[in-house]
N, C-alpha and C positions, 0 to 999 in steps of 0.2 A: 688330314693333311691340308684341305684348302681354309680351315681355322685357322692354324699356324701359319699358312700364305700369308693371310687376309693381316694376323697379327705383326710379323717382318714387315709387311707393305704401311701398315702403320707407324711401327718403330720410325721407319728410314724416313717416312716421310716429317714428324715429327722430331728429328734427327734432324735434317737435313734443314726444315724449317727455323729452330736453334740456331744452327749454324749461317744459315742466311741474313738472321735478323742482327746477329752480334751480338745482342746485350752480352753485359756481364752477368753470370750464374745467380751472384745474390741479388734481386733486384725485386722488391716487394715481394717476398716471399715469408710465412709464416714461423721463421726463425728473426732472431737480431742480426743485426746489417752493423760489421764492425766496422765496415770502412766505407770512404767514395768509392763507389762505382766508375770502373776506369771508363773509358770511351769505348764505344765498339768495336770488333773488329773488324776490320775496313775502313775504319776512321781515321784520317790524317791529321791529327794537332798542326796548328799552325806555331811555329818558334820564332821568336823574334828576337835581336841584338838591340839594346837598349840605348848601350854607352859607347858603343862603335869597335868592342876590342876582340869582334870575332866571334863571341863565344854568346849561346843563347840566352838570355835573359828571362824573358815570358815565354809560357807556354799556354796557348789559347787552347780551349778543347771541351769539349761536353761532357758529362754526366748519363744518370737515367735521366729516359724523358726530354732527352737532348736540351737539359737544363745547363746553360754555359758555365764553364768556369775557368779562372786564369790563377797559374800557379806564377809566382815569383821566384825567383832563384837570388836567395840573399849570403848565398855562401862560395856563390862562384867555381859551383860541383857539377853544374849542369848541363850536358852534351843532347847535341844536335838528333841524334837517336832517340830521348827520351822521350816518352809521350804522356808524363806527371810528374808533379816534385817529392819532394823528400821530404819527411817529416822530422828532420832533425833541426833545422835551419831552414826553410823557406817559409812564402805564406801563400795561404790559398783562399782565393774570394770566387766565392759562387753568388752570382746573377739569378737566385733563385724567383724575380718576376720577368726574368728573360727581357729586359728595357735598354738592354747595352751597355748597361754602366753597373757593374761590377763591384763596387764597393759602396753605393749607394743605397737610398732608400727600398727598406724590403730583403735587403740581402744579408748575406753571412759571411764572416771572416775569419778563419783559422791561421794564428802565426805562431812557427814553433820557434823557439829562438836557444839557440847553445850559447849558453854564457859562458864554456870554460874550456870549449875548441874539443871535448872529447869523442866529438861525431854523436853523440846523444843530448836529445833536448832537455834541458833544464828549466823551461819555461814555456807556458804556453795562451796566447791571447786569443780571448774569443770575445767578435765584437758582430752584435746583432741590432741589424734596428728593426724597425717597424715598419708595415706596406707602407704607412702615411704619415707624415711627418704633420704632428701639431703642435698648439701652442701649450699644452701638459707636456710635462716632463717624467713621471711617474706614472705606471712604469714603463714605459715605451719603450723599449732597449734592453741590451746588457752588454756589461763590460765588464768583464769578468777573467783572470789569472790566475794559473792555477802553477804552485811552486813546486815540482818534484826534489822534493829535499830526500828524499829516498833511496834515490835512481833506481825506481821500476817502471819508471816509463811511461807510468798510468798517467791518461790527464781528465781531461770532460770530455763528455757524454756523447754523442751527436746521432741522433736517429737516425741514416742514411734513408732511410726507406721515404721519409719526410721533413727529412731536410732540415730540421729542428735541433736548438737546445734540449737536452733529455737529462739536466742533471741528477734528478733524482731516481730513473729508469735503475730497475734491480736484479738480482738472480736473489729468489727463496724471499728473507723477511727482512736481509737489511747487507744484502754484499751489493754496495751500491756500484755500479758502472763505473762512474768519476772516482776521483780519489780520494776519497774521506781517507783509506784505511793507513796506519802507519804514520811515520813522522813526514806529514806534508802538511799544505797552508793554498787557500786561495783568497782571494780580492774579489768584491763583485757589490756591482752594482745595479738596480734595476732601471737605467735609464740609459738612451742613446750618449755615445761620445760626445756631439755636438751639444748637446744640455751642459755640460759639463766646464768652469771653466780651468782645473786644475788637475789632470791626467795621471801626476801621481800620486794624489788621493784617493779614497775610494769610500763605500759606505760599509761593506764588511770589510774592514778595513785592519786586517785581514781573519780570517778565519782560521786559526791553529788549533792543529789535532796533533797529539804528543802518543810515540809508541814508546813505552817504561819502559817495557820488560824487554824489545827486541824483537815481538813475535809479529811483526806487520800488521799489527791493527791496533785501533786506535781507544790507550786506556782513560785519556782527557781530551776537551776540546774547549777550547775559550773561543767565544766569539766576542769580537772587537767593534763598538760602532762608531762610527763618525756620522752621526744623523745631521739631516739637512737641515736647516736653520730657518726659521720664518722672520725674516729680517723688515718685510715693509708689508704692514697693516695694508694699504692702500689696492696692492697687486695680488691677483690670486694666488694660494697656500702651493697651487701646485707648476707655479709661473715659473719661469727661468731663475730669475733672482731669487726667491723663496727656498729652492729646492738645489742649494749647494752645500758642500761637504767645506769644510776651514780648518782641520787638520787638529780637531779637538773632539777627544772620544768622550761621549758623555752618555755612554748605555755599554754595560759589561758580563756578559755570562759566561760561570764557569762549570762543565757540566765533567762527571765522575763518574766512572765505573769502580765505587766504590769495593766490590769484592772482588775484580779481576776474573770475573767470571765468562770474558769473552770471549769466542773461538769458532772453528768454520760450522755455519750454520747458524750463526749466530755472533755476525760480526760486530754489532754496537749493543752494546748492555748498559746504557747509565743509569746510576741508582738514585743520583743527585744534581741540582744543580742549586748555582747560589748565583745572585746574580746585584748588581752594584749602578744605580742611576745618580744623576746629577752635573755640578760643574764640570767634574770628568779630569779629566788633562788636555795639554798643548803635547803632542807627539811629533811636529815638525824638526825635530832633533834627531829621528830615528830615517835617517839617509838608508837608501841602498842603491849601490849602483848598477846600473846593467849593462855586458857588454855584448854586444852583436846584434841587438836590436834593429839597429839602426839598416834599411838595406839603403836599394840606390834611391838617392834621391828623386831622378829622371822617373821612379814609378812613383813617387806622388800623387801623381794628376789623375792616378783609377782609382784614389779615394775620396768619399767626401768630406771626407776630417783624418788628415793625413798626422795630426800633432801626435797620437799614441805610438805612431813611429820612430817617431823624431824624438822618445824621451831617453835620454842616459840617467837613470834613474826613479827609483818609485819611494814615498816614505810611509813607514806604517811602524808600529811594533812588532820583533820579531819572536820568536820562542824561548829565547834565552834572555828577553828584555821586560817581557808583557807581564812577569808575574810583581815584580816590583813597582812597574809602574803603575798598576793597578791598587796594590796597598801600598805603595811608598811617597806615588806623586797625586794618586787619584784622589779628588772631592766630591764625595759622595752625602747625597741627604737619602738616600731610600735604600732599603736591600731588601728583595727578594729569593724565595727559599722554594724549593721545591722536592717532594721526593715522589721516588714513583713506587707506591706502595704495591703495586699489582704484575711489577714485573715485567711489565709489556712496553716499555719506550725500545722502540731499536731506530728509534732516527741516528740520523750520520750528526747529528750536532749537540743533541742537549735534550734535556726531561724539557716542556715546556712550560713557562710558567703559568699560574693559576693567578687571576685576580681580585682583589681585594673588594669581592661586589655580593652579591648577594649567594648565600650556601646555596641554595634549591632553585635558583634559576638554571633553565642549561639551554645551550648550544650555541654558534655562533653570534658574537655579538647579541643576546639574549639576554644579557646583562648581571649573569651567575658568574663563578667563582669559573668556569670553564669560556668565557665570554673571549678569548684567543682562540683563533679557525686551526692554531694547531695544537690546539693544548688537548688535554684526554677529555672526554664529557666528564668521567667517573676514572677513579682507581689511583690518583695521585693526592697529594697531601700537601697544600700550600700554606706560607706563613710570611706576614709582610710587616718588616721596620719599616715604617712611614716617616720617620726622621732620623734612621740612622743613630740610635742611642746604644746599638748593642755594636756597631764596630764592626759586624761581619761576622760577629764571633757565633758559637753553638755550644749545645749543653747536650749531655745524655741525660732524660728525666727520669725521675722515680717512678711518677706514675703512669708509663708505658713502656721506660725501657731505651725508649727510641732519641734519635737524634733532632733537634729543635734549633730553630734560630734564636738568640741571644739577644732581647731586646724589642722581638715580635709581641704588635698592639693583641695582635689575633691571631687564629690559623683556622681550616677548613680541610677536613681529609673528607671525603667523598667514597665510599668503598666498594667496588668495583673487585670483589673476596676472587672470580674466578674470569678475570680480564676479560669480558666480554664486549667491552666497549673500545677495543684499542686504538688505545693513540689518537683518535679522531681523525684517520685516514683516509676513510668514505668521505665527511665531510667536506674535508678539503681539496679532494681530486675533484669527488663526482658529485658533489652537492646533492649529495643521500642523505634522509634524517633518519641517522639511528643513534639521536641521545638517549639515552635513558628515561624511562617514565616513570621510575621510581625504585630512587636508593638510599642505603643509610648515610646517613651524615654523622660526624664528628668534630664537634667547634670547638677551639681554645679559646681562653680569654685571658691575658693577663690583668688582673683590674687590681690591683694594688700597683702596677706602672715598678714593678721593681725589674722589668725584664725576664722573668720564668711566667710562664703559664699555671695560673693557681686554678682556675676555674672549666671542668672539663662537659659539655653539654652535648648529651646522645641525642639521637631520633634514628634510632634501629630498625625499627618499623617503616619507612620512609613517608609517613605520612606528611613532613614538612613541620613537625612541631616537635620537641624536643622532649623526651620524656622522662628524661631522667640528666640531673645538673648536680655534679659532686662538685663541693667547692674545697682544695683541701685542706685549708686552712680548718675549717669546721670539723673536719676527718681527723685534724691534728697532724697532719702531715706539712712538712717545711717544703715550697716547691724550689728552695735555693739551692742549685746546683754546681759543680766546679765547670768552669770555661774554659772553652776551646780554641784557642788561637789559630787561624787555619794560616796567617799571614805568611807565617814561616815554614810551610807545611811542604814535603816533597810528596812525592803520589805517594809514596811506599808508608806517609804518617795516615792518608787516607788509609789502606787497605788496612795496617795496622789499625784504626778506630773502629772501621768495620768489623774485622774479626773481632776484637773484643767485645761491641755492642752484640753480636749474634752469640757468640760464647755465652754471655751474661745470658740475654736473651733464653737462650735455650736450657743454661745453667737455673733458669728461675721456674720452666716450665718445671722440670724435673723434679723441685722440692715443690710446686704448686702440684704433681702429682701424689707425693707422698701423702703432703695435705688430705686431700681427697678422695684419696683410698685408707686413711686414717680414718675418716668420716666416712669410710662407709661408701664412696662414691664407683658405680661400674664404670672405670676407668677406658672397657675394651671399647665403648663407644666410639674412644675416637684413636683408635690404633693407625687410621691414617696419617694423624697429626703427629706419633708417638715417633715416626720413622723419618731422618733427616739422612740427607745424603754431602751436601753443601753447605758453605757459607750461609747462602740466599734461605735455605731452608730452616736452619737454625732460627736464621731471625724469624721469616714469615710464620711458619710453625707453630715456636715459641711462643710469640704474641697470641696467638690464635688460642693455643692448648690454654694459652696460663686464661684468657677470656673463658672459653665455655666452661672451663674448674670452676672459675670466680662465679659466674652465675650459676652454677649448679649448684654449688656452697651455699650460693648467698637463696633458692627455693630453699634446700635443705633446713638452713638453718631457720627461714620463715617458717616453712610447714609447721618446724617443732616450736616457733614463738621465742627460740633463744636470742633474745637481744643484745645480751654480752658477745656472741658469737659474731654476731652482725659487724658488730662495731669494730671488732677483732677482726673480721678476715676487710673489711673495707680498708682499714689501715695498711693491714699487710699486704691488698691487693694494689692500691695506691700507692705503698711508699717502697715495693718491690721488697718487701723482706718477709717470706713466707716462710723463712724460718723460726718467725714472732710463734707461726700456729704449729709447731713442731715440739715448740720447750714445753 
């Protein structure tokens, strides 16, 4: 009995302690913080009349950590009762170095804005500087918009608990917080407003994720650049002048969930990305205008670059504009090609690309084919037109089955069989080094320049030297394929391409097994591979089953010295017709 005292005399007091202190409930607590933290209770917000008509205006008042913050009322809904604003239409600036000034340096701004009077935001600004204000421009900042073309509401991210942008903050492996999923679009920049000297431009300018099918998540995603210009030799690269956007995109990715394989648990799947460099386009034609932006003017003066207020209007390419302009207006001298052979991209935006540097170097800036801090170490397959001879176009090849860019000098797949190295996510958050120490490589080479990759060179082994080089010309295989026009291409000609590539795909293992069980081959070996469930399967399988047949075949027929045999199943292995060794 006096345990159970002792126990109530603690509740209450613990109890009562809560209650005395006010906070709000969620306040650094080991769950996610969806929202500000209101002011305490006992806390009197201060309200203030702006424009003289009565009714409250500002509303002064604290946070956790009795960090200030002041809500704006830009929709004129605001009563003298309230003690925070609304997130349909107003703006809220926290004084997160507690210095008195509110929209200044070190702090953060959230503005939700209703374009179309429905009581729900359509729009949402988020504008962050830095503790200190320097002479770099990059990346000190962000300004960043995020479009609910949806109306679910969703917008960016904000850790309450610390007070931070969280865009990329998740639940599981890719249901990002912010709004990737479904048909929305953001803007964003990594630098302070005041860098900046044209507000409705921006440098993802903008970011469009398209939902095909309806099911709120997203089966494409183009990203849009307007990069910053290095205009005067004389000043530094990351100086005020250097580092402005001029309303001509001249960097363009477009990333595919090729098999429509995405869904909860698994909300980004892209299989592909293809992406487009150069003179770019002029996009200052593509207006949008915004209404209610704008609040009173009279709060001005708690910013310290009040112009993103003051804009009726932002320009950028929009969903129903970007794909045209992209192949109709765009000048492009480079394309870059990507796929993710290992199944493990679930970023909110795009496979990353691979560049054009050395196969067996890796990590970060290391000067390999993974030398992008977000690209995979291993497990993706890159391929770069370095002057744009093939047009964007793609080919399904003979001798793999798989999809190629059209006009590619080279390519470089890296294989990463059972995604062990994903995404290169450690890297990039926590500056972990877990590249890989050693894996296979697989190089193309086009060297006849007719645009098909004729020349295929292994190093399976991953010792970094290649040991085995089919050329197929030599094979007697033609590597001339039919083209793929993707210009005119709606999602649904993607998915269509994909099912057929994995059909084929899978269609080829199956007579590469007859093959080999004709010769004699124990097939049960790889009854793992024998079993597809999916699209994704078909293809990865496929590849795989029709490879260890082909080497099995090709000991087999070594052991026994048949050289006719040899040459026969390399052709048919290369020029995908295993029906050659059937007749």
């Amino acid at each position: 009995m006096k345990y159970i005292f002792i126990l109530f005399i603690a509740f209450i007091s613990t109890y009562c302690y809560a209650q005395k202190s006010g906070d709000y409930w969620n306040n650094r607590l080991q769950i996610v913080s969806f929202r500000l933290p209101p002011p305490p209770i006992g806390y009197q917000p201060k309200l203030k009349d702006i424009n003289g008509d009565g009714k409250p205006d500002v509303i002064y008042s604290i946070t956790r950590d009795s960090i200030p913050v002041m809500w704006i009322d830009d929709d004129g809904d605001m009563t003298w009762d309230d003690f925070e604003g609304d997130t349909k239409n107003d703006c809220l600036l926290i004084d997160r170095n507690r210095d008195g000034i509110y929209g200044g340096q070190g702090d953060l701004i959230i503005d939700w804005v209703d374009t179309d009077g429905d009581g729900k935001a359509d729009m949402q600004f988020v504008i962050e500087y830095p503790k200190v204000r320097t002479g770099e421009v990059w990346p000190n900042g962000h300004y960043m918009i995020v479009l609910d073309l949806d109306h679910d509401n969703i917008f960016n991210y904000i850790d309450w608990n610390t007070m931070q942008l969280k865009s990329w903050d998740k639940v599981g492996v890719c249901d990002f917080y912010t709004d990737y999923s479904g048909h929305t679009a953001f803007l964003k920049i990594h630098a302070s407003t005041y860098n900046m000297e044209d507000l409705r431009l921006n440098w993802e300018n903008p970011f469009l994720f398209y939902d095909k099918d309806g099911d709120n998540l997203s089966e494409m995603a183009i990203r849009i650049l307007d990069s910053t210009k290095h205009v005067d030799s004389k000043l530094p690269a990351n100086s005020f002048v250097n580092q402005q956007v001029n309303g001509v995109v001249d960097w363009v990715s477009i990333a595919v969930d090729m098999d429509n394989d995405n869904g909860p648990g698994n909300e980004f799947d892209f299989d592909m990305t293809i992406g487009f460099q150069g003179e770019g386009f002029n996009y200052m034609d593509q207006v949008h205008k915004i209404n209610n932006l704008r609040g009173l003017a009279e709060t001005d003066t708690f910013f310290m670059d009040a112009r993103w207020r003051q804009l009726d209007e932002l320009i950028y390419p929009d969903h129903e504009n970007a794909w045209d302009l992209i192949f109709k207006r765009g000048e492009w001298n480079r394309v870059n090609f990507v796929w993710d052979e290992d199944g493990d991209c679930k970023r909110w935006e795009r496979v990353e690309f691979y560049e054009p540097l050395d196969p067996f170097k890796t990590g970060w800036k290391g000067g390999g084919v993974d030398n992008h801090k977000q690209s995979d170490a291993s497990g993706d397959r890159g391929e770069w037109d370095m002057d744009n001879s093939g047009r964007g176009k793609l080919y399904v090849s003979k001798f793999d089955g798989r999809i190629h860019l059209y006009g590619a000098e080279w390519g470089c797949w890296r294989i990463d069989q059972n995604a062990e190295y994903y995404q290169g996510w450690d890297r990039l958050w926590f500056g972990l080094d877990k590249n890989p120490n050693r894996f296979a490589t697989v190089k193309y080479t086009d060297t006849d320049n007719n645009g098909f990759f004729d020349l295929i060179e292994y190093d399976m082994d991953g010792d970094k030297h290649f040991e085995t080089i089919i050329d197929l010309r030599k094979i007697g295989v033609n590597d001339c394929c039919e083209l793929i026009d993707i210009s005119s291409f709606a999602y649904k000609d993607f998915v269509d391409l994909m099912q057929t590539v994995s059909d084929n795909m899978w269609n080829n293992a199956l007579k590469a097994l007859k093959v080999a069980e004709k010769n004699d081959i124990n097939t049960t070996w790889y009854a793992k591979l024998k079993q597809v469930l999916s699209t994704q399967e078909k293809y990865q399988k496929g590849y795989w089953l029709q490879y260890y047949l082909y080497k099995d075949l090709e000991y087999q027929f070594s052991r026994s010295q048949d050289e006719k045999a040899l040459k026969n199943l390399s052709k048919a292995y290369y020029s995908g017709d295993w029906d050659s060794m059937l007749r």
